[in-house]
C-alpha positions in Angstrom: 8.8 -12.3 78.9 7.4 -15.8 78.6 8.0 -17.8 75.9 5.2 -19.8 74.2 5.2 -23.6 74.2 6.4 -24.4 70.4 6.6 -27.8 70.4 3.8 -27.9 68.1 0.9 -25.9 65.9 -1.9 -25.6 63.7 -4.3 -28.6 63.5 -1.2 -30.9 65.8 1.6 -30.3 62.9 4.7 -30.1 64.8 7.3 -27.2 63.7 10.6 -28.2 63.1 13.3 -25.7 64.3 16.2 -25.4 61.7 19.4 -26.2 63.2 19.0 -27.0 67.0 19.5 -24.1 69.1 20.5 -22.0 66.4 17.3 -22.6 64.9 15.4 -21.0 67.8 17.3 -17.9 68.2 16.9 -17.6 64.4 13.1 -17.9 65.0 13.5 -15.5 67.7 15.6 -12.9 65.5 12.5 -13.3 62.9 9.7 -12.6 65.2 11.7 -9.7 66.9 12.5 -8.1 63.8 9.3 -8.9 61.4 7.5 -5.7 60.1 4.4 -7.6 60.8 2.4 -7.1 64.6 2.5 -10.4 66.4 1.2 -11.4 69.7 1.0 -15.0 71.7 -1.5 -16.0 73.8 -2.0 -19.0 76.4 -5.5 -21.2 75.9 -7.5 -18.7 77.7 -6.6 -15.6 75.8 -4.2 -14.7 78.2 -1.2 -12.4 76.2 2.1 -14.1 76.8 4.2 -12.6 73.9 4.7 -9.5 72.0 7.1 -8.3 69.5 8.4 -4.5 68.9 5.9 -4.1 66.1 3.0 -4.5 68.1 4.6 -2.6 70.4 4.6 0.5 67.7 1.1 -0.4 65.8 -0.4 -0.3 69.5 1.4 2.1 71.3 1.4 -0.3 74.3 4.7 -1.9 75.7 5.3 -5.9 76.1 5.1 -4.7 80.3 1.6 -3.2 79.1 0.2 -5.9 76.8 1.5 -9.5 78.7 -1.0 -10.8 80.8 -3.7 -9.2 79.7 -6.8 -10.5 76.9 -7.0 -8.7 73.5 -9.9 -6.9 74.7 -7.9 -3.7 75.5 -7.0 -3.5 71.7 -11.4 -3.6 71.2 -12.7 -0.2 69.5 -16.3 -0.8 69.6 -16.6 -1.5 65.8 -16.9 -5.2 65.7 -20.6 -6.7 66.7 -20.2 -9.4 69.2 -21.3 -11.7 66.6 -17.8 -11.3 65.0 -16.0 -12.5 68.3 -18.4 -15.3 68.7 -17.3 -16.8 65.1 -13.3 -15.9 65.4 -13.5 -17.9 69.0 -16.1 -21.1 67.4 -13.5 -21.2 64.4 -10.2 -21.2 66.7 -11.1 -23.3 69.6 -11.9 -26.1 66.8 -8.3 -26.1 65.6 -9.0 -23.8 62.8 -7.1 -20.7 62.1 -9.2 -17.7 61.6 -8.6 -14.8 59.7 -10.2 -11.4 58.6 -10.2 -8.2 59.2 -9.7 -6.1 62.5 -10.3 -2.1 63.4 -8.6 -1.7 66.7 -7.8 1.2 69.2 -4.2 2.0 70.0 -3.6 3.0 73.8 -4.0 7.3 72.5 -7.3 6.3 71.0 -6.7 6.4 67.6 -8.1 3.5 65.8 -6.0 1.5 63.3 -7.3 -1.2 61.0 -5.8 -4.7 60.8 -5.9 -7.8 58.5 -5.7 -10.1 61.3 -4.7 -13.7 61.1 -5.1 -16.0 64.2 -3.4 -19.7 64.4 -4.2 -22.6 66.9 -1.1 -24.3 68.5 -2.0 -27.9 69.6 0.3 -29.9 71.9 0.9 -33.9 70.9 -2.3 -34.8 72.6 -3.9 -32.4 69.8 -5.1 -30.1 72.8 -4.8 -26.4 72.0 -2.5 -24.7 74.2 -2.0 -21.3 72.7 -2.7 -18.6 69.5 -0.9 -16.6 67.5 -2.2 -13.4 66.0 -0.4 -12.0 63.4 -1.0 -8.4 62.0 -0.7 -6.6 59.3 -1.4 -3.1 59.4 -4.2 -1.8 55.8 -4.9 1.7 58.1 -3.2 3.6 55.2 -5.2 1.4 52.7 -8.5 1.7 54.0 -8.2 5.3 54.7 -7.1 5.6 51.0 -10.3 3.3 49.9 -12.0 5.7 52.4 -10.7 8.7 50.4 -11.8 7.3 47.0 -15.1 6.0 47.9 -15.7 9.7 49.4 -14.6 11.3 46.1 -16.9 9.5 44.2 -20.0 10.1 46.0 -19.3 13.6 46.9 -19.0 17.3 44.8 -15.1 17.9 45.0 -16.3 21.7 45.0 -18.9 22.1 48.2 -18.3 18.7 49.9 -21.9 17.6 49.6 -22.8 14.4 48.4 -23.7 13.8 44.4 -26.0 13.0 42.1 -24.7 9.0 42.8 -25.2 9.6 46.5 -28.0 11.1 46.0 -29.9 8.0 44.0 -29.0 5.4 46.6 -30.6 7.6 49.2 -33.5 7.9 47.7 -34.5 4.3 46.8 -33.0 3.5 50.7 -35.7 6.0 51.8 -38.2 5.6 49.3 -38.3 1.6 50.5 -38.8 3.2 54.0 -41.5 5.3 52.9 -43.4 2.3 51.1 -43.1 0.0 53.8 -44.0 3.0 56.6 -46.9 4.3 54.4 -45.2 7.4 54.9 -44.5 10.7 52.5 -41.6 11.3 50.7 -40.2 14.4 48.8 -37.6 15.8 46.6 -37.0 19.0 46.0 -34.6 20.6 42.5 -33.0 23.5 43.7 -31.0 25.3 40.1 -29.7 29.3 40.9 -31.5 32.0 38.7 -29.7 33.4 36.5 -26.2 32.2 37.5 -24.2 32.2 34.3 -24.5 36.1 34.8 -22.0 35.7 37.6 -19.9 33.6 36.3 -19.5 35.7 32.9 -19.8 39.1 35.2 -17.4 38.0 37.6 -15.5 35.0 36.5 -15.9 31.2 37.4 -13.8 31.8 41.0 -16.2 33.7 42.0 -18.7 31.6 40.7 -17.3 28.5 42.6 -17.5 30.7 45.6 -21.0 31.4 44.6 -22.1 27.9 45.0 -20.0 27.0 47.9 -22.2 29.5 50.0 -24.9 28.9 48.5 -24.4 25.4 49.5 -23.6 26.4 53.4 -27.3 28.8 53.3 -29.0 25.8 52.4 -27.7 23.0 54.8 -28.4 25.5 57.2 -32.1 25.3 56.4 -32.5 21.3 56.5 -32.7 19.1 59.1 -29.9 16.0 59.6 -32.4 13.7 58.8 -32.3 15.1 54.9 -30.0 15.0 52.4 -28.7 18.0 50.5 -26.9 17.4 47.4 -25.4 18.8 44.1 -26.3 17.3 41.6 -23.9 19.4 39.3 -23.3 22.8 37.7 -25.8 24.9 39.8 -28.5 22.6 39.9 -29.0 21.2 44.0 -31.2 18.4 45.8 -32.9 17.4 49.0 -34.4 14.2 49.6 -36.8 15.6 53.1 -37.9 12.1 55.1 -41.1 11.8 56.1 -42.6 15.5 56.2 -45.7 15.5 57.6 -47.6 17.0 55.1 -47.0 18.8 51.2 -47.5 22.0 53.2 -44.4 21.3 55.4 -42.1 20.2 52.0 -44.1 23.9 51.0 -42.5 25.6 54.2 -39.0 23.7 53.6 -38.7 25.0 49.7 -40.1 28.5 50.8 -37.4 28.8 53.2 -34.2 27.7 51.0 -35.7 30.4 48.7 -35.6 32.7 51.2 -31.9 31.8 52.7 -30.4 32.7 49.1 -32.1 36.1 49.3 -29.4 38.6 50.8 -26.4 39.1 49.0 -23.3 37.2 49.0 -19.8 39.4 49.6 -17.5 37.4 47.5 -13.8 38.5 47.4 -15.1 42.1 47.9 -18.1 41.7 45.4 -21.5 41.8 46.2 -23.4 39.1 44.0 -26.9 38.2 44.2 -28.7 35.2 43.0 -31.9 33.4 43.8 -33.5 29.8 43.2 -35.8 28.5 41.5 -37.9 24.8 43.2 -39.3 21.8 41.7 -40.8 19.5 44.3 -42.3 16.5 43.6 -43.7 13.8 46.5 -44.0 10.3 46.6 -47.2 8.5 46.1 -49.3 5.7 48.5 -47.8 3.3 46.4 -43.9 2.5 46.5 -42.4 5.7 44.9 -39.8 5.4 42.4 -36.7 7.1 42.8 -36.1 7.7 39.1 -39.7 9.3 38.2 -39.7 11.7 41.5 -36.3 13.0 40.3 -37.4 13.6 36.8 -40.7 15.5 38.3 -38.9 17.3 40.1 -37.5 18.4 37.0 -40.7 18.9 35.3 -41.4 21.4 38.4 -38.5 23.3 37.7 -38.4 23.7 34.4 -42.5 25.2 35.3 -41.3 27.2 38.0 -38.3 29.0 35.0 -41.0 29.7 33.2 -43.4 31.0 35.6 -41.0 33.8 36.5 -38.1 32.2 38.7 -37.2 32.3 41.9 -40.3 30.6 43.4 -41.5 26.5 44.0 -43.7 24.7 41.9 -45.3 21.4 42.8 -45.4 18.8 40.0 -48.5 18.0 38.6 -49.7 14.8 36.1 -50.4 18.0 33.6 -46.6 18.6 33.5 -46.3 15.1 32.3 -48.3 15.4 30.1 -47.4 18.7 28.7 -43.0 17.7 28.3 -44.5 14.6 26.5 -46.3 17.0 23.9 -43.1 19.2 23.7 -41.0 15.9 22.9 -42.9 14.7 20.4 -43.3 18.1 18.7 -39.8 18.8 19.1 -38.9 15.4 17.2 -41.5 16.3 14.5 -39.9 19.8 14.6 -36.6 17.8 13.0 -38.6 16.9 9.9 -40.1 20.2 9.2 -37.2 21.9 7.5 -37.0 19.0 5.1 -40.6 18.8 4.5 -41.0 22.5 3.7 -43.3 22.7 6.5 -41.8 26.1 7.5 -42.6 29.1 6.4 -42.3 33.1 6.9 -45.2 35.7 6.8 -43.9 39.4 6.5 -45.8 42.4 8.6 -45.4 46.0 7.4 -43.7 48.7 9.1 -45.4 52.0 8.1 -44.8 55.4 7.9 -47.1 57.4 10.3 -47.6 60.1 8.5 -47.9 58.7 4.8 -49.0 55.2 5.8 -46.9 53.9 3.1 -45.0 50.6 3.3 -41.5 51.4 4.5 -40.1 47.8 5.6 -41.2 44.5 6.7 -40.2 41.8 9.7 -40.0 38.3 8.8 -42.1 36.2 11.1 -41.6 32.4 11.2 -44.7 29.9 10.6 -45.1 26.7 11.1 -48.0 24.6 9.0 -48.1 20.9 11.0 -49.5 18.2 8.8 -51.7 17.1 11.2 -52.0 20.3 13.5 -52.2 23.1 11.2 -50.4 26.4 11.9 -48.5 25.7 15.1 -48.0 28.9 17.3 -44.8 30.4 17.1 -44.6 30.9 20.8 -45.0 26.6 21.0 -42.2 25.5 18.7 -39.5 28.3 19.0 -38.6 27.7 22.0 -38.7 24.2 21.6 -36.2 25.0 19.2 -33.8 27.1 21.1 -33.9 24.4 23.9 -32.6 21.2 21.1 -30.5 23.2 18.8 -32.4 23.5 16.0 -32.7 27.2 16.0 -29.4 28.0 14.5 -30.4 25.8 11.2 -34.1 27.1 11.3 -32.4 30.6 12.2 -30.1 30.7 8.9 -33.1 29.1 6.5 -35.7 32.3 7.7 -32.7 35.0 6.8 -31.9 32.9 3.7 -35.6 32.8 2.8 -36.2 36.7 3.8 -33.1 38.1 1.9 -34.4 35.7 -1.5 -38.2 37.8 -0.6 -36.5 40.7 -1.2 -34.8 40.4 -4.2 -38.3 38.6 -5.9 -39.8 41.7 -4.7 -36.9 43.7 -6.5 -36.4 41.6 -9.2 -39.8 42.1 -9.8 -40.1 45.4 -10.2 -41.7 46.4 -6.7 -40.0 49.0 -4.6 -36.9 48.5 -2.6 -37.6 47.7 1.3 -35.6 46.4 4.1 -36.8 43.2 6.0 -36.0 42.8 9.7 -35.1 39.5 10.9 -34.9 37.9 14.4 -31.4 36.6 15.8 -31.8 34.5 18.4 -29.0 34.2 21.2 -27.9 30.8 19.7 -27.3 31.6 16.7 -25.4 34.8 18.2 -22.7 32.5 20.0 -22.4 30.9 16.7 -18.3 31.6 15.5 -19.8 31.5 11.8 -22.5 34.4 12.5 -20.9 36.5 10.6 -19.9 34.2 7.7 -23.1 32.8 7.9 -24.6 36.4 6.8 -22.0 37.0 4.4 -22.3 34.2 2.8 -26.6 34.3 2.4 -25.9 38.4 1.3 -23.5 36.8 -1.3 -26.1 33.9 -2.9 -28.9 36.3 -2.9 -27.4 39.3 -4.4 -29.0 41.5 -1.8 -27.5 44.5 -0.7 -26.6 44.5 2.7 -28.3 48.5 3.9 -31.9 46.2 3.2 -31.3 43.7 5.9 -32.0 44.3 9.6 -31.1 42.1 12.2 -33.3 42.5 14.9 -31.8 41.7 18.8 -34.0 41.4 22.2 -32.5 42.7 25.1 -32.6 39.8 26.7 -29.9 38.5 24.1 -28.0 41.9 24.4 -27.8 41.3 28.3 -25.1 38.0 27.8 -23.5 39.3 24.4 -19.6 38.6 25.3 -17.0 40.4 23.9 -17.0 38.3 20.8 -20.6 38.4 20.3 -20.2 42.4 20.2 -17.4 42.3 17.8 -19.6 40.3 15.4 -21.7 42.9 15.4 -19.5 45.8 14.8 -18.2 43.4 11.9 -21.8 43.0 10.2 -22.5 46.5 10.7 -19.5 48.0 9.0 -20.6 45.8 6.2 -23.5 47.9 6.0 -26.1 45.2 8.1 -28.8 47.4 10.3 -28.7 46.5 13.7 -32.0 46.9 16.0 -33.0 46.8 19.1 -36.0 45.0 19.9 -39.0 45.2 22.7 -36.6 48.1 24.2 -38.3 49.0 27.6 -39.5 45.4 28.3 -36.3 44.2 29.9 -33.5 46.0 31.6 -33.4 49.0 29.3 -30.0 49.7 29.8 -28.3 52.8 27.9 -24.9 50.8 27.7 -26.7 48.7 25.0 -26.9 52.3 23.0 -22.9 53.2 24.1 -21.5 49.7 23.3 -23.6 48.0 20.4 -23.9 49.6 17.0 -27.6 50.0 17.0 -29.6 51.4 13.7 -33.0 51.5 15.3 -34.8 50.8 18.6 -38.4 49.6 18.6 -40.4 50.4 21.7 -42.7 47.3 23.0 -46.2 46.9 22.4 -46.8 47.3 26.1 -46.0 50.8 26.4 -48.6 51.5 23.0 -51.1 49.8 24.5 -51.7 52.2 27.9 -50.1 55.2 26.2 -53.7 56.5 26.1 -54.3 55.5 29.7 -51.0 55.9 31.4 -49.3 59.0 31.7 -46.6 57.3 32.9 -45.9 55.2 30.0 -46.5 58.1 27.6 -44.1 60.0 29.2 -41.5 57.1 29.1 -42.3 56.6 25.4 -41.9 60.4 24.6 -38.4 59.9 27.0 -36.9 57.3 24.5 -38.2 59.4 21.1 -36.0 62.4 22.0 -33.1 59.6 23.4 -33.4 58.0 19.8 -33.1 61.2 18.4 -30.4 62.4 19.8 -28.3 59.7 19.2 -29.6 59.3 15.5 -30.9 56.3 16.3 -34.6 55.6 13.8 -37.5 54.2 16.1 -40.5 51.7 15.2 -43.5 51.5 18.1 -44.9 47.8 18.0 -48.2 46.8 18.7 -50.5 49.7 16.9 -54.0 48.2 16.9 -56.1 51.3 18.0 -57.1 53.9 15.3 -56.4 56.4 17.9 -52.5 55.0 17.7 -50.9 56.4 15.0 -52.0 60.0 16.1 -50.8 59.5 19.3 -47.7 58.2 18.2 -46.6 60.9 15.9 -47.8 63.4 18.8 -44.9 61.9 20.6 -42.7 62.2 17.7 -42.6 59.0 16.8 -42.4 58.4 12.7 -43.1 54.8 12.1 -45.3 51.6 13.7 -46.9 48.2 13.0 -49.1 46.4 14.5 -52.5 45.2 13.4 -54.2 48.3 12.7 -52.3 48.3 9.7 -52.3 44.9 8.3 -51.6 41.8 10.2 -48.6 39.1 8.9 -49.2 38.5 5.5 -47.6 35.8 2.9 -45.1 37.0 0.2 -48.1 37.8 -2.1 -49.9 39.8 -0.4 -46.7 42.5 0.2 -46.3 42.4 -2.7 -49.7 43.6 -4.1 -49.1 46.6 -1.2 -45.8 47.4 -2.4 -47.4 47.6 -6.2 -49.9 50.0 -4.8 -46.8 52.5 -5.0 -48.3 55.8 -3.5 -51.5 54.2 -2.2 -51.3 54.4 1.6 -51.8 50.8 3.5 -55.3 50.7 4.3 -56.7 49.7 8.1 -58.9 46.5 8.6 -62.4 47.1 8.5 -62.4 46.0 12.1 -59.0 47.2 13.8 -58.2 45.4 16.5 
């Protein structure tokens, strides 16, 4: 093995061996032995030296490497740029360092901090090089590791929400500069908290990693799929040609979550709903597409689920409306804005007064009486149902006892739960207490449930309601045979009453199906003792009809709409006097 000339180095400095010979076979113990790869080279690149650790890092012996240029060790990775500098830095006498990925002789690549010294001879001509090398492979790849953990879900291996953003401004500067389209589509999964309290959050995990491989098998390499978290999922599509290709694209990830999954020997099936929103002419901004996209979503929930909506200026618009009402909505309990109007529940037969349900109003300073259906469920969606919820069966239980207090007969009031205020842990102390401060006997409250509410009751939720019912609270079931109908509601929950939805009164005329379903659930109530209340009476014909069916007692506006405190209680002082219909029933 040649030995390089080492009479000087670096810039002309001449190294000083310690100790004469000795010093020199001291050097040469410390380059044989350091843990660092070093290599020697003549003035034209030429490899004259090697030590054992470049002999490991590389793979290749000293036989292999002496004689030969560094370009065998070259991996592709560096631009020839990056050559062209180390060689301008090194033939001026400079030493040149930075960092190296390489290719070991069984093509694997390894990365190197590389550090490369001029050796001059007394005439200050450069006569050879010395590379040292110090191996960072296992740091990079660790760098590698982290860099890929934060930019990708740990769960499905797709990137995230961060990845996500800096595609999106890469490719919406592309789509600016091109005059070209851009889209992104917000995928969330319908109804997917159903499987994870159905089935448990393992096989909800496995849920969403299939769900992830269906819908990267429905996009092209030049998109990006994401999860943006939870159960919510994104594609950024490049350059579609036109809104009815990103139409085809969201019609088709749609479609991909339609069969069933078998998960760990269950059968589970979800389905998506799509916002989409697309770029403008104009430079698109990465933050507003995402929140439209948003805005399309939450239209394409309430539209009916598992379908695509575009977004539209309107939606814009619309969220704006919903903000500001919902930030007014926070003043309106201390304002005494709200308000409740009670509607009467009558007996069929002697069309006397036999309960009331609490409705909620809302008189706006500037709006007047804001629809229910507006502000609740703003409500439900920022929290404030649970206070709004307690102050309406505070309120309705205080009704009462005026009514009582006042002489006027004894009726129950029905009031709404909503699923919020359900999950609540103080439900039950909640109604205890408001029983307690109004003095009202629990047997004339009725807490009135949806079955939509009754579909994710857990375990807890049920006991609650076993609790408030051995108390002596009546427990209903409301719009029963709108939803899923299900007779475990009947076997599990401790139900008092079921009221049948308006919108099998309405055809029960017309429909002989619906009659026959209505008559179906009378003689099911009966049987299980269970009371029932039709809603939505506003036909003279109705109450007939109804009792035909054997059904005993109804509301709706054929008997009196919602009417303030007052106003019940000049029916309820009518004392045998039946309820009188509207002059014009509705």
């Amino acid at each position: 093995m040649k030995r390089p000339d080492r009479s000087s180095e670096g810039g002309g400095a001449k190294p000083q061996a310690p100790g004469g010979d000795g010093g020199f076979r001291l050097l040469s113990v410390a380059m044989e032995t350091a843990a660092n790869a070093i290599f020697i080279t003549d003035a034209e690149g030429r490899i004259d030296f090697v030590n054992p650790a470049f002999e490991r890092l590389s793979g290749y012996s000293s036989e292999e490497a002496i004689g030969k240029t560094p370009r065998f060790l070259k991996s592709g990775r560096q631009e020839s740029s990056f050559y062209q500098d180390l060689w301008r830095t090194i033939l001026a006498g400079r030493a040149w360092s930075g960092r190296v990925v390489n290719r070991r002789k069984d093509g694997g690549l390894f990365t190197v901090t590389q550090t490369v010294t001029p050796i001059a001879d007394e005439r200050g001509r450069v006569t050879h090089f010395v590379a040292i090398h110090e191996d960072v492979t296992a740091q990079i790849e660790a760098e590698e590791r982290v860099f890929h953990m934060a930019r990708h879900d740990y769960l499905t291996n797709l990137p995230n929400r961060y990845a996500l953003t800096d595609r999106l401004e890469h490719q919406a500067r592309l789509a600016a500069r091109n005059g070209r389209l851009l889209a992104v589509l917000v995928i969330d999964l319908d109804h997917f908290k159903g499987v994870n309290d159905s089935f448990g959050h393992t096989t909800g995990d496995a849920l969403l990693v299939e769900v992830a491989r269906r819908l990267a098998g429905n996009v092209r390499e030049v998109d990006l799929l994401a999860r943006l978290g939870g159960d919510e999922f994104a594609v950024v599509q490049a350059d579609p040609d036109s809104p009815d290709r990103v139409a085809e694209l969201a019609a088709r990830l749609i479609s991909s979550l339609a069969p069933p999954f078998d998960l760990q020997s269950q059968m589970v099936y979800t389905g998506a709903s799509i916002g989409i929103a697309i770029s403008p002419p104009a430079e698109p901004d990465p933050e507003e597409l995402l929140k439209q996209a948003d805005l399309a979503l939450y239209r394409a929930k309430e539209d009916g689920r598992n379908g695509y909506r575009f977004f539209v200026e309107e939606m814009n618009t619309e969220i704006q409306q919903r903000m500001a009402l919902g930030q007014e909505l926070h003043r309106a309990l201390e304002r005494d804005e709200l308000f409740l109007e009670y509607q009467p529940q009558v007996d069929l037969r002697s069309r006397r007064l036999v309960g009331v349900e609490a409705l909620l109003r809302w008189r706006h300073p500037a709006r007047g009486v804001v629809p229910p259906l507006e502000f609740v469920p703003i409500a439900e969606g920022n929290g404030l149902i649970v206070p709004i919820g307690e102050w309406v069966l505070r309120t309705a239980c205080l009704q009462v006892m005026r009514w009582q207090r006042d002489g006027l007969p004894a009726i129950p009031v029905a009031v709404n739960l909503s699923a919020a205020q359900l999950r609540t842990r103080r439900l039950v102390e909640s109604v205890t207490e408001i029983l307690r401060e109004t003095e009202l006997e629990p047997r004339f409250l009725e807490l009135e449930l949806t079955e939509t509410v009754l579909i994710k009751a857990t375990p807890s939720i049920e006991e609650s309601l076993h609790v408030l019912s051995a108390l002596g609270v009546r427990i209903s079931l409301d719009d029963f045979g709108k939803g899923y109908s299900s007779l475990e509601y009947l076997r599990r929950f401790p139900l008092n009453k079921l009221k049948i939805d308006h919108s099998f009164v309405h055809h029960i005329e017309s429909n002989q199906r619906d009659a026959t379903i209505l008559r179906a659930v009378v003689s099911l109530a009966a049987q299980l003792g269970l009371d029932i209340v039709a809603e939505g009476l506003d036909l003279a014909s109705h109450p007939e009809l109804l009792l035909s069916e054997g059904c005993d007692e109804g509301q709706g506006f054929f008997f009196s709409e919602p009417q303030p405190p007052q106003e019940v209680a000049r029916l309820l002082a009518g004392g045998s006097k039946r309820i009188k219909p509207p002059a014009v029933a509705r």
